[in-house]
KOLTORRO-833679 format. One record per residue: residue in one letter; chain; y, x, z of N, C-alpha, C in turn. Coordinates in nm, 3 decimals. Example, Ala and Ser with C-alpha at 12.3 -4.5 7.8 and 13.67 -1.06 7.14 Angstrom:
{type:A mol:A nv:-0.569 nu:1.319 nw:0.780 cav:-0.450 cau:1.230 caw:0.780 cv:-0.330 cu:1.320 cw:0.780}
{type:S mol:A nv:-0.225 nu:1.285 nw:0.708 cav:-0.106 cau:1.367 caw:0.714 cv:0.003 cu:1.290 cw:0.787}
This chain:
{type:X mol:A nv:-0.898 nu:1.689 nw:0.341 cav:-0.905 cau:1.548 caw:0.374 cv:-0.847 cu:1.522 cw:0.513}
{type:X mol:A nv:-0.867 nu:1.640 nw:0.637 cav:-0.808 cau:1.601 caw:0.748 cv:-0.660 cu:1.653 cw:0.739}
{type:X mol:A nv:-0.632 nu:1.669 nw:0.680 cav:-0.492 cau:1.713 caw:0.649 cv:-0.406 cu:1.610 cw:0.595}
{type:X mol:A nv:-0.475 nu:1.525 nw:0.446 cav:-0.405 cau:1.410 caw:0.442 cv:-0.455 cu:1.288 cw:0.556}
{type:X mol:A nv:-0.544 nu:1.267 nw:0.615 cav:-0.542 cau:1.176 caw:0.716 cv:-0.428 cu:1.202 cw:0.838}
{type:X mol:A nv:-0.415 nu:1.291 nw:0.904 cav:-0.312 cau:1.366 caw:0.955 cv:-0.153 cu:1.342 cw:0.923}
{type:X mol:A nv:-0.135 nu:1.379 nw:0.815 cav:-0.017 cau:1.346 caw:0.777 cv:0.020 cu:1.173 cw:0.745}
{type:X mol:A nv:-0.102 nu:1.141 nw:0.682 cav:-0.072 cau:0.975 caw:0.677 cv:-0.069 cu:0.893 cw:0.835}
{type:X mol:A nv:-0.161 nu:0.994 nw:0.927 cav:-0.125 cau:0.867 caw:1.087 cv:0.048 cu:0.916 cw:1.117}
{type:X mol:A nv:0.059 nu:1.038 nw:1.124 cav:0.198 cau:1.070 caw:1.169 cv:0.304 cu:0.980 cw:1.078}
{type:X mol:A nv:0.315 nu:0.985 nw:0.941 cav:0.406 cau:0.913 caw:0.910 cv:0.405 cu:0.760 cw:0.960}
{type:X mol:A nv:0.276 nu:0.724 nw:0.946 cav:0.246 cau:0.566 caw:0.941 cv:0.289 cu:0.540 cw:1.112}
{type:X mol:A nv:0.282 nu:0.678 nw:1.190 cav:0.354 cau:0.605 caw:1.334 cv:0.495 cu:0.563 cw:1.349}
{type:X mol:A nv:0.568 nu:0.608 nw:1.228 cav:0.708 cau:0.613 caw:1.227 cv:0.732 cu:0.429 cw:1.225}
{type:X mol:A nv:0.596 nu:0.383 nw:1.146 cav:0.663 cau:0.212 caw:1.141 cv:0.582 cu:0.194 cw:1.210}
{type:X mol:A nv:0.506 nu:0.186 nw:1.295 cav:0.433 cau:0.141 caw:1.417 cv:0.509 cu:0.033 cw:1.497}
{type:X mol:A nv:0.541 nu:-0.094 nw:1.518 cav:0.605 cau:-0.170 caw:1.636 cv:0.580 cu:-0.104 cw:1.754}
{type:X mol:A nv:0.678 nu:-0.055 nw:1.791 cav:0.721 cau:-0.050 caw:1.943 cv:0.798 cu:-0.150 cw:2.020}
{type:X mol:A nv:0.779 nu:-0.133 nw:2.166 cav:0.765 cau:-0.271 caw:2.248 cv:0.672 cu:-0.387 cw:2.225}
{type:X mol:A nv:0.716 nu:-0.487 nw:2.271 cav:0.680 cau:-0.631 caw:2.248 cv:0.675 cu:-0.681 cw:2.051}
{type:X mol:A nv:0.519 nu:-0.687 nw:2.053 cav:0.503 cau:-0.726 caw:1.901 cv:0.601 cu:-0.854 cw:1.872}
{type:X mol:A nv:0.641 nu:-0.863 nw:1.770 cav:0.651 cau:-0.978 caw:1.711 cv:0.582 cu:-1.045 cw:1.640}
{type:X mol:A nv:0.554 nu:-1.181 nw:1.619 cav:0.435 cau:-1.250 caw:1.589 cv:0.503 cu:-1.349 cw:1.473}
{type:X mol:A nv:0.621 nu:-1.376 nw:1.477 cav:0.686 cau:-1.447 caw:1.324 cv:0.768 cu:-1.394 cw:1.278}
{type:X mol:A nv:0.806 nu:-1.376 nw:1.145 cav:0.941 cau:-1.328 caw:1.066 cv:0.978 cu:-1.425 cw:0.965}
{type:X mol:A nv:1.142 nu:-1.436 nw:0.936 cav:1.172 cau:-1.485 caw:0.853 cv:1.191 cu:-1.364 cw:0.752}
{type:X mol:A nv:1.228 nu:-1.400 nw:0.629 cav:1.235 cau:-1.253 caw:0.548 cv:1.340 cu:-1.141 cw:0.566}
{type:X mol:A nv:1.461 nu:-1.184 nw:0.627 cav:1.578 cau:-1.143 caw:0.676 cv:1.568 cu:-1.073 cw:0.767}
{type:X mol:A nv:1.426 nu:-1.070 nw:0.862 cav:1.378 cau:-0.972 caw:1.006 cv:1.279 cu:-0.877 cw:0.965}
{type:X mol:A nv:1.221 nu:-0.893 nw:0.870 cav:1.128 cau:-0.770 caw:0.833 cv:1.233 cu:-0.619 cw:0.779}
{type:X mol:A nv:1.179 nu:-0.527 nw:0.860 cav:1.265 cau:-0.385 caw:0.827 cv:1.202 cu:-0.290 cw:0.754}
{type:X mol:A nv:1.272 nu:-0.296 nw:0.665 cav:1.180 cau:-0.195 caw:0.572 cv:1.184 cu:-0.031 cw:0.593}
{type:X mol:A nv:1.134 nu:0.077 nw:0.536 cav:1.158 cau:0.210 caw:0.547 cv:1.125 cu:0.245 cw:0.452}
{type:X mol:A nv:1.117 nu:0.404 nw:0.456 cav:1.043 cau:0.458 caw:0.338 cv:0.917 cu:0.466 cw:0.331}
{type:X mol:A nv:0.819 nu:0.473 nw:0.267 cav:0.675 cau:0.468 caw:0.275 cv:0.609 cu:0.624 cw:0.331}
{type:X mol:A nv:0.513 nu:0.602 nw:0.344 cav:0.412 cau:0.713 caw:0.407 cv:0.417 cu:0.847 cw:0.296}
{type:X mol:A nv:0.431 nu:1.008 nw:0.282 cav:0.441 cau:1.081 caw:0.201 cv:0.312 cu:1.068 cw:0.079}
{type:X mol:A nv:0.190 nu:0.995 nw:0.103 cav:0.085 cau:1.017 caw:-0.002 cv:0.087 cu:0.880 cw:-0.108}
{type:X mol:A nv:0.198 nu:0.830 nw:-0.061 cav:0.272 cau:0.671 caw:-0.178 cv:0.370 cu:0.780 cw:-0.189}
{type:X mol:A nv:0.402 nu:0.720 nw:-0.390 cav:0.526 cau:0.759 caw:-0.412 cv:0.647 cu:0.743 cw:-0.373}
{type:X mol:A nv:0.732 nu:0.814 nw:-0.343 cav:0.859 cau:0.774 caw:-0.387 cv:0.919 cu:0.683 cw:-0.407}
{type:X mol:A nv:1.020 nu:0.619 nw:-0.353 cav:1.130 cau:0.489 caw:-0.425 cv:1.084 cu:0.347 cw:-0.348}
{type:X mol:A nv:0.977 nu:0.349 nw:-0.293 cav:0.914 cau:0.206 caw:-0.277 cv:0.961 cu:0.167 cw:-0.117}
{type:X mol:A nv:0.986 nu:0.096 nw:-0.067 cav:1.018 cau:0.081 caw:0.086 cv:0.897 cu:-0.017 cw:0.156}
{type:X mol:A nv:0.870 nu:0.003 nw:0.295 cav:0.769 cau:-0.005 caw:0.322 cv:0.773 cu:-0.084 cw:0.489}
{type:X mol:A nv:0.694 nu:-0.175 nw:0.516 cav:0.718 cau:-0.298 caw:0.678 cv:0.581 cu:-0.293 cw:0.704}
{type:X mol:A nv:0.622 nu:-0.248 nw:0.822 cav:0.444 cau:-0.325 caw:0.917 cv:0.511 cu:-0.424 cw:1.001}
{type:X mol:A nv:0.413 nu:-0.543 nw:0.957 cav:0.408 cau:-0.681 caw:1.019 cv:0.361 cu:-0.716 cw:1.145}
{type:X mol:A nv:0.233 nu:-0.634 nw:1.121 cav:0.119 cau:-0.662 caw:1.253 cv:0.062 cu:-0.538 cw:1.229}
{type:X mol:A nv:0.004 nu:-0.529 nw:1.341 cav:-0.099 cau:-0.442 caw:1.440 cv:-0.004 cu:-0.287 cw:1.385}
{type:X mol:A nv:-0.142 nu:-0.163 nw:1.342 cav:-0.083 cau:-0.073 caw:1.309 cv:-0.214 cu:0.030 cw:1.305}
{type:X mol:A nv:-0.180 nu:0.033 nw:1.132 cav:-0.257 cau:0.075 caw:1.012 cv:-0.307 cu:0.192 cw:1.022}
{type:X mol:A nv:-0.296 nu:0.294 nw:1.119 cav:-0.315 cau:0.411 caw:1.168 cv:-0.401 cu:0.396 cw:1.293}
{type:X mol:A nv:-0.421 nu:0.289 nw:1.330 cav:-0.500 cau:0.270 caw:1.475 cv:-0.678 cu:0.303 cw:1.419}
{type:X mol:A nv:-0.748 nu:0.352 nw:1.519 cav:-0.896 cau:0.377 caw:1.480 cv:-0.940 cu:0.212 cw:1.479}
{type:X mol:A nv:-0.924 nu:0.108 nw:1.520 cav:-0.958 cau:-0.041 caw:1.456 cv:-0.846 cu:-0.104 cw:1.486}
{type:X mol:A nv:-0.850 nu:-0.225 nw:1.460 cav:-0.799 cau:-0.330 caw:1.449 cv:-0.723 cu:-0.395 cw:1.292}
{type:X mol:A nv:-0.658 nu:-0.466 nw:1.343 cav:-0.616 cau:-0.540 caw:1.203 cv:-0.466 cu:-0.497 cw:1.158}
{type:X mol:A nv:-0.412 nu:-0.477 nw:1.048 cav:-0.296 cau:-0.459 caw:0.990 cv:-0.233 cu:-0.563 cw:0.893}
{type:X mol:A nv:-0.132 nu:-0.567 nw:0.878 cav:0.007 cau:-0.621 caw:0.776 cv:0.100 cu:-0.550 cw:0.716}
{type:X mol:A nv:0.062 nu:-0.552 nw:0.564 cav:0.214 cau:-0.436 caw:0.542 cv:0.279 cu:-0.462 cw:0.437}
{type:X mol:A nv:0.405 nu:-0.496 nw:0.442 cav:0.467 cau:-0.524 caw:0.285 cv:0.539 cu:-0.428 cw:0.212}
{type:X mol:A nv:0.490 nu:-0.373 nw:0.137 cav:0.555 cau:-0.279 caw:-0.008 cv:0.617 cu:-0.342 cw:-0.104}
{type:X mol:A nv:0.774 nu:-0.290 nw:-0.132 cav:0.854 cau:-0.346 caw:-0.211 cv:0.885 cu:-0.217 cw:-0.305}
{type:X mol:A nv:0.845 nu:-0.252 nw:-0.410 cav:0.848 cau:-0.159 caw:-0.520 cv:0.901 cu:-0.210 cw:-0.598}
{type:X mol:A nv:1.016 nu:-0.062 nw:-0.687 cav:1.144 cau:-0.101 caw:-0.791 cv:1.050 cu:-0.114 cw:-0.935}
{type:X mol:A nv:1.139 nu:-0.150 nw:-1.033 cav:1.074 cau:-0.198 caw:-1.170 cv:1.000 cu:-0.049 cw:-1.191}
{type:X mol:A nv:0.886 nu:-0.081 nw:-1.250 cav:0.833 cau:0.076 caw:-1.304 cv:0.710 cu:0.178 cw:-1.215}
{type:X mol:A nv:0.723 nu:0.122 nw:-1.121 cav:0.719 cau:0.216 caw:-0.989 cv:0.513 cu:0.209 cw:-1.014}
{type:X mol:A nv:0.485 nu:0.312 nw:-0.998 cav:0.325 cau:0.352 caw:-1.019 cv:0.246 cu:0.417 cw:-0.951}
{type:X mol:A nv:0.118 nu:0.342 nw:-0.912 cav:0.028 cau:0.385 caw:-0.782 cv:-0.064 cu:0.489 cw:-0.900}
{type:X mol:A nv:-0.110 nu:0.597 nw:-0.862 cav:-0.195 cau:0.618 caw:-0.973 cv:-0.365 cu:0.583 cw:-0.867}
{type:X mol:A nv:-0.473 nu:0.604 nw:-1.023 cav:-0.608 cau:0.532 caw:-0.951 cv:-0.634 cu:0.585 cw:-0.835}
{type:X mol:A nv:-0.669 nu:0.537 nw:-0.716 cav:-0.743 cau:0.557 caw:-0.610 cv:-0.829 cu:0.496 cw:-0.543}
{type:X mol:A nv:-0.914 nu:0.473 nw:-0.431 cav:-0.998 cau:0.375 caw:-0.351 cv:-0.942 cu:0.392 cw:-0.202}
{type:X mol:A nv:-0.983 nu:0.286 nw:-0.138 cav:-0.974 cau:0.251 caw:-0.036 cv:-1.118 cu:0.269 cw:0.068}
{type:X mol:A nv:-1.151 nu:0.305 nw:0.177 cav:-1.275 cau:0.318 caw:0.258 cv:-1.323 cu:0.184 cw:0.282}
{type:X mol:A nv:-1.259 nu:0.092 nw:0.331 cav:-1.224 cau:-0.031 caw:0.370 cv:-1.160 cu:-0.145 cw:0.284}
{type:X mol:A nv:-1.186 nu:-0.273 nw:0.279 cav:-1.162 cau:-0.371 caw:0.205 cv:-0.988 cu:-0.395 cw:0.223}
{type:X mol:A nv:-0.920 nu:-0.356 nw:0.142 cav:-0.764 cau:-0.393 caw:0.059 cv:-0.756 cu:-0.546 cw:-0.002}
{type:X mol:A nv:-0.703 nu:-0.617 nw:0.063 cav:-0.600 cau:-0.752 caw:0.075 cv:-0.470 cu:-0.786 cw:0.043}
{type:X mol:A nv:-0.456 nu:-0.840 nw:-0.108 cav:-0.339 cau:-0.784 caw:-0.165 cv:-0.266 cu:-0.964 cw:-0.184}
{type:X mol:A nv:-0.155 nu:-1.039 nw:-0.154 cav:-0.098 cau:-1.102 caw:-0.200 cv:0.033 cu:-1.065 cw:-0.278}
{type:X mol:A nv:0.058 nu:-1.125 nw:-0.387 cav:0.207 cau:-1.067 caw:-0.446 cv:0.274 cu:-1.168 cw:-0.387}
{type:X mol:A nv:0.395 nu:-1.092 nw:-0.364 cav:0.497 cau:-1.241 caw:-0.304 cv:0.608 cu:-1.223 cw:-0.380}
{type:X mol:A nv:0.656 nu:-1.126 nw:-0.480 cav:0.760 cau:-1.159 caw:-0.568 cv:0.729 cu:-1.072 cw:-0.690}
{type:X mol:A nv:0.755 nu:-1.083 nw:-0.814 cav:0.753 cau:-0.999 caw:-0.916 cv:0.623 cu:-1.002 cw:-0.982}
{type:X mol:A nv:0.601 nu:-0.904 nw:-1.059 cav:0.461 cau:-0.871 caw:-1.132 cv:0.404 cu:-0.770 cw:-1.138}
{type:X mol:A nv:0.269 nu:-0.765 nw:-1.052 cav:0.191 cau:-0.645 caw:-1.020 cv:0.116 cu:-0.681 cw:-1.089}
{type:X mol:A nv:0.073 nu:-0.488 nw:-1.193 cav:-0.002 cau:-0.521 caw:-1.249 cv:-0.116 cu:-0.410 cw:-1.206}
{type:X mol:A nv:-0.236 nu:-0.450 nw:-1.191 cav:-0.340 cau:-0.390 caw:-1.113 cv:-0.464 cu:-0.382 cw:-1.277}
{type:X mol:A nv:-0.492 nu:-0.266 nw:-1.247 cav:-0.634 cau:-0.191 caw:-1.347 cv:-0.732 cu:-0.096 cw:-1.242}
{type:X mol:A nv:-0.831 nu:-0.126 nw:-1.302 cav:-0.947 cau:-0.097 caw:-1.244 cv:-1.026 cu:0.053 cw:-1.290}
{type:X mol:A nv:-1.076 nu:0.127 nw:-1.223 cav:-1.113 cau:0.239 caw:-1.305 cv:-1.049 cu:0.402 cw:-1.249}
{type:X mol:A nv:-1.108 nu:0.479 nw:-1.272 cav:-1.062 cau:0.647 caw:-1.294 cv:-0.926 cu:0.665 cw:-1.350}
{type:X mol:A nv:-0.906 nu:0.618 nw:-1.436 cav:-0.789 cau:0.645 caw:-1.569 cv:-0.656 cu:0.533 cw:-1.514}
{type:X mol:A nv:-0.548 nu:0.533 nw:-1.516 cav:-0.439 cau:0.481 caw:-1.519 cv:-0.480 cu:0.451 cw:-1.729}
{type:X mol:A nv:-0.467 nu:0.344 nw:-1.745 cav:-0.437 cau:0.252 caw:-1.868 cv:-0.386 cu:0.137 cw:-1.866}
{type:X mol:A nv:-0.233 nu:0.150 nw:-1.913 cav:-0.182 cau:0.011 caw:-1.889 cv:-0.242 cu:-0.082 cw:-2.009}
{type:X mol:A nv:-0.306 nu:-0.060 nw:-2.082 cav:-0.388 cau:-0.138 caw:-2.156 cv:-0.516 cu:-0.291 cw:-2.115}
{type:X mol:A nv:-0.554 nu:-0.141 nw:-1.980 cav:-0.676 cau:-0.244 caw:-1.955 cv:-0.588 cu:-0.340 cw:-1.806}
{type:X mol:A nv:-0.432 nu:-0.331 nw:-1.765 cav:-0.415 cau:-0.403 caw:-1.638 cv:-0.427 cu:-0.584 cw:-1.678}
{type:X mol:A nv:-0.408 nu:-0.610 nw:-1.541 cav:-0.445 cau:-0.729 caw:-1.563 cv:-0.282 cu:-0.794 cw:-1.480}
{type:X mol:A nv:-0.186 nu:-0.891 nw:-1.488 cav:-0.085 cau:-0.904 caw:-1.406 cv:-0.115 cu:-1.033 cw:-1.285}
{type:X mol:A nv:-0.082 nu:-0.993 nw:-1.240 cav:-0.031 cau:-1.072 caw:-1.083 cv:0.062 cu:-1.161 cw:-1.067}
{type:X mol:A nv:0.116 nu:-1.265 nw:-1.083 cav:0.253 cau:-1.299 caw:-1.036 cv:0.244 cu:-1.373 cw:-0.894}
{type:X mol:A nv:0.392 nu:-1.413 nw:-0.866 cav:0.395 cau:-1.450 caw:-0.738 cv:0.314 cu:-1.530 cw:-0.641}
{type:X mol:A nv:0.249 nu:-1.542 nw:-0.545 cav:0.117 cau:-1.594 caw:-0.524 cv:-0.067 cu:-1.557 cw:-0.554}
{type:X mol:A nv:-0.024 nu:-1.459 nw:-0.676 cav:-0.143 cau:-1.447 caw:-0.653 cv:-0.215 cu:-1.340 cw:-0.513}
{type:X mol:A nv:-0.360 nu:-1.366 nw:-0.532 cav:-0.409 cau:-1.260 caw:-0.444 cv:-0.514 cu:-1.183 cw:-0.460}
{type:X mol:A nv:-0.576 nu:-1.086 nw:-0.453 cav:-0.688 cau:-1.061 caw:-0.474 cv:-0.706 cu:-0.948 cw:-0.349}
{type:X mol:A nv:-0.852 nu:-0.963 nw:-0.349 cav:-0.912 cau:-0.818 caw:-0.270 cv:-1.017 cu:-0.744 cw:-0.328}
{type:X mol:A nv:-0.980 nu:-0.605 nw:-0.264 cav:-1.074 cau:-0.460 caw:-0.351 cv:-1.155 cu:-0.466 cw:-0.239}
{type:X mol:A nv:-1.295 nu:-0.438 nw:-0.274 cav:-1.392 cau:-0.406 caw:-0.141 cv:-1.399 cu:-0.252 cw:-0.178}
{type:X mol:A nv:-1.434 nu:-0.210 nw:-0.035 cav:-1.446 cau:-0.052 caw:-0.064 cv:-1.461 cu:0.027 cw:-0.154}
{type:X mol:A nv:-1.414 nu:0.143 nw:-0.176 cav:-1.469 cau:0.233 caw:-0.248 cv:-1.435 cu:0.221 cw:-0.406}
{type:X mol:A nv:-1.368 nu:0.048 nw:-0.464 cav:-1.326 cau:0.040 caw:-0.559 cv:-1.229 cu:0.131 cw:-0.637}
{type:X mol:A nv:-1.254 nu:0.182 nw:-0.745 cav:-1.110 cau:0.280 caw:-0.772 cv:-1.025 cu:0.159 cw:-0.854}
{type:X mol:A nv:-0.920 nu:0.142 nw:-0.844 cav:-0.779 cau:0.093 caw:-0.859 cv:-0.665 cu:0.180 cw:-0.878}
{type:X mol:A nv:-0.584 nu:0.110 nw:-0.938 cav:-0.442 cau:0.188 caw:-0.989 cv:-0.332 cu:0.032 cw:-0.972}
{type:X mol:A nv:-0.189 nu:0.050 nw:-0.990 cav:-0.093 cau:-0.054 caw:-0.988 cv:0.030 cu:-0.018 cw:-1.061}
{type:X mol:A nv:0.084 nu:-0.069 nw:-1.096 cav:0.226 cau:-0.084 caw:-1.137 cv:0.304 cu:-0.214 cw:-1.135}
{type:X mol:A nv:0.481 nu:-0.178 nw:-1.076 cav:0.531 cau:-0.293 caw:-1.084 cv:0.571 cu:-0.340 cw:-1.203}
{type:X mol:A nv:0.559 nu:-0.451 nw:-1.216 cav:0.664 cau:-0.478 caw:-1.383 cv:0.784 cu:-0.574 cw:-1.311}
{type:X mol:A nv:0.873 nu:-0.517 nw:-1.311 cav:1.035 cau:-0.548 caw:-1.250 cv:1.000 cu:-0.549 cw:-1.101}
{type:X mol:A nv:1.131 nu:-0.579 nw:-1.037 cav:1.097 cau:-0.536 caw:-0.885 cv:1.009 cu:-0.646 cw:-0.850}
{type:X mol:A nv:0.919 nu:-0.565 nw:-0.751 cav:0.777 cau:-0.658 caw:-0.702 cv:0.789 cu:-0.619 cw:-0.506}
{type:X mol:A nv:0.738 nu:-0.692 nw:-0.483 cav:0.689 cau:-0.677 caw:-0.328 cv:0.542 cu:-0.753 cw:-0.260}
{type:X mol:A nv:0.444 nu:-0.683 nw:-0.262 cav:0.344 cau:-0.699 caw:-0.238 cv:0.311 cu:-0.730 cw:-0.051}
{type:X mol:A nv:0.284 nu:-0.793 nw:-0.025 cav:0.176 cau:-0.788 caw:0.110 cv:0.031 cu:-0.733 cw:0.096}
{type:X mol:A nv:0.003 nu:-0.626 nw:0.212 cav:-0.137 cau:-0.597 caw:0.223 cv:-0.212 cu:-0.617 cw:0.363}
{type:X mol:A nv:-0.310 nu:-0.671 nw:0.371 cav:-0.366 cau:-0.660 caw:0.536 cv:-0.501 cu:-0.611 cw:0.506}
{type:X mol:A nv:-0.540 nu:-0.588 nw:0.630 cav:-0.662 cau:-0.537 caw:0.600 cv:-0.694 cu:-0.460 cw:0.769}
{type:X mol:A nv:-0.826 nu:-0.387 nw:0.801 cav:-0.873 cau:-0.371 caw:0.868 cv:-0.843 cu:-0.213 cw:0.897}
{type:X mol:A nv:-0.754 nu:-0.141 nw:1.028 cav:-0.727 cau:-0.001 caw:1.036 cv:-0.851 cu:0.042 cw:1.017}
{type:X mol:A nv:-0.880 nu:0.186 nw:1.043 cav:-0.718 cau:0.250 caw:0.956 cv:-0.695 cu:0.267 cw:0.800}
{type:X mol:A nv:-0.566 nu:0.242 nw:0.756 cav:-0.591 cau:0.251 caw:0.647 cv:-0.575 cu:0.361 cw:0.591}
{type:X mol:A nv:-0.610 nu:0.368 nw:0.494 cav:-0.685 cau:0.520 caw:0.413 cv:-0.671 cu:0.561 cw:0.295}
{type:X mol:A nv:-0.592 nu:0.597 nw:0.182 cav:-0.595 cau:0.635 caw:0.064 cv:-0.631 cu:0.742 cw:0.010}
{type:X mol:A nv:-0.698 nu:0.701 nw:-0.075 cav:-0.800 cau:0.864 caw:-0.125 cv:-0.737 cu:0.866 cw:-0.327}
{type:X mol:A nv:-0.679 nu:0.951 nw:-0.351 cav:-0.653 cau:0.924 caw:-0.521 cv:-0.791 cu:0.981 cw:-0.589}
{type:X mol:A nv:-0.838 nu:0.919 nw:-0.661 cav:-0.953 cau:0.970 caw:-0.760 cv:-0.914 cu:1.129 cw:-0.816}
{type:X mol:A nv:-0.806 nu:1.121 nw:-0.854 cav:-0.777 cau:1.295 caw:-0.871 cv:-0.642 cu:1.320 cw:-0.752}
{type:X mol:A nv:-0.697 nu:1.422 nw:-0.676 cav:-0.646 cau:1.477 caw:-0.558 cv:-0.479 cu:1.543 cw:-0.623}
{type:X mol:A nv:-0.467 nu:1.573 nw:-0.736 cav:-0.343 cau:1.625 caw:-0.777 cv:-0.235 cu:1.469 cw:-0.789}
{type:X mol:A nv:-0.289 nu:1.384 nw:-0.762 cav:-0.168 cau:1.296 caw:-0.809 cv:-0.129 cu:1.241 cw:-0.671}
{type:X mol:A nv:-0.188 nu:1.269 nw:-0.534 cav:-0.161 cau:1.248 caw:-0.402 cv:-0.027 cu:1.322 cw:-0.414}
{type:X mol:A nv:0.088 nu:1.217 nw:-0.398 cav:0.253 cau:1.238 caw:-0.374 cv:0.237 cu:1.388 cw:-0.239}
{type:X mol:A nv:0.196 nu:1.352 nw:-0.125 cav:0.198 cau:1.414 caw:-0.026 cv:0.154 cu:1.607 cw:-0.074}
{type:X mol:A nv:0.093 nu:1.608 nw:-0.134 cav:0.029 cau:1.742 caw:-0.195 cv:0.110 cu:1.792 cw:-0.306}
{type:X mol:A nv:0.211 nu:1.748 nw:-0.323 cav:0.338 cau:1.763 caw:-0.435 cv:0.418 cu:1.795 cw:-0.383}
{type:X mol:A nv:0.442 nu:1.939 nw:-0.336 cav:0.617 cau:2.025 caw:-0.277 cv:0.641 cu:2.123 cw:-0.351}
């Protein structure tokens, strides 16, 4: 566990704002990257505000994920703040990845997980999500084999 916490602050310093924060963006100024090693693959990844690796304060982060693209179930320590701002996320609840039981998202919607909830996601066509929420943030997968980061 201190090993993936570890590896998730180091990556997550890579998008950390340095210098002088910025406090507005149009969509054209947000810079995306690649995401942290314990998210899959393919998805590109912006911190807005603060910085999600800090022992408190508040965070902003937008994930833009291609058609297809799949979180498998995990929880959060801390309450997850999800707006969709383009596409269709589809979010299921539970241990098991079943795209049976998801429920979809479209643009505008929002919802929040309070702790400890297990959750899973998938995009249906390209999606880009906003998340905020309270550092640090923390991903734990319900089964430890599907943590991307533990996959070399």
């Amino acid at each position: 566990m201190k090993r993936t916490i570890m590896v998730f602050l180091s990556s997550m310093l890579l998008f950390a704002q340095s210098g002088k924060p910025q406090n507005a963006f149009t969509p054209f100024q947000i810079q995306y990257g690649p995401p942290p090693p314990f998210v899959p693959a393919g998805a590109k990844l912006a911190v807005l505000e603060g910085d999600p690796t800090a022992a408190t304060g508040d965070y902003t982060i937008r994930l833009k994920m291609p058609s297809g693209y799949k979180i498998a179930p995990h929880w959060h320590p801390k309450r997850e703040n999800v707006t969709v701002i383009s596409g269709n996320f589809k979010v299921g609840m539970g241990d098991k990845f079943d795209e049976s039981k998801m429920r979809d998202f479209t643009p505008g919607s929002f919802a929040y997980l309070d702790p400890d909830m297990h959750h899973y996601a998938k995009a249906s066509g390209p999606t880009e999500v906003q998340v905020h929420g309270s550092s640090p943030l923390q991903f734990n997968y319900v089964n430890p084999a599907d943590d991307p980061s533990k996959k070399k």
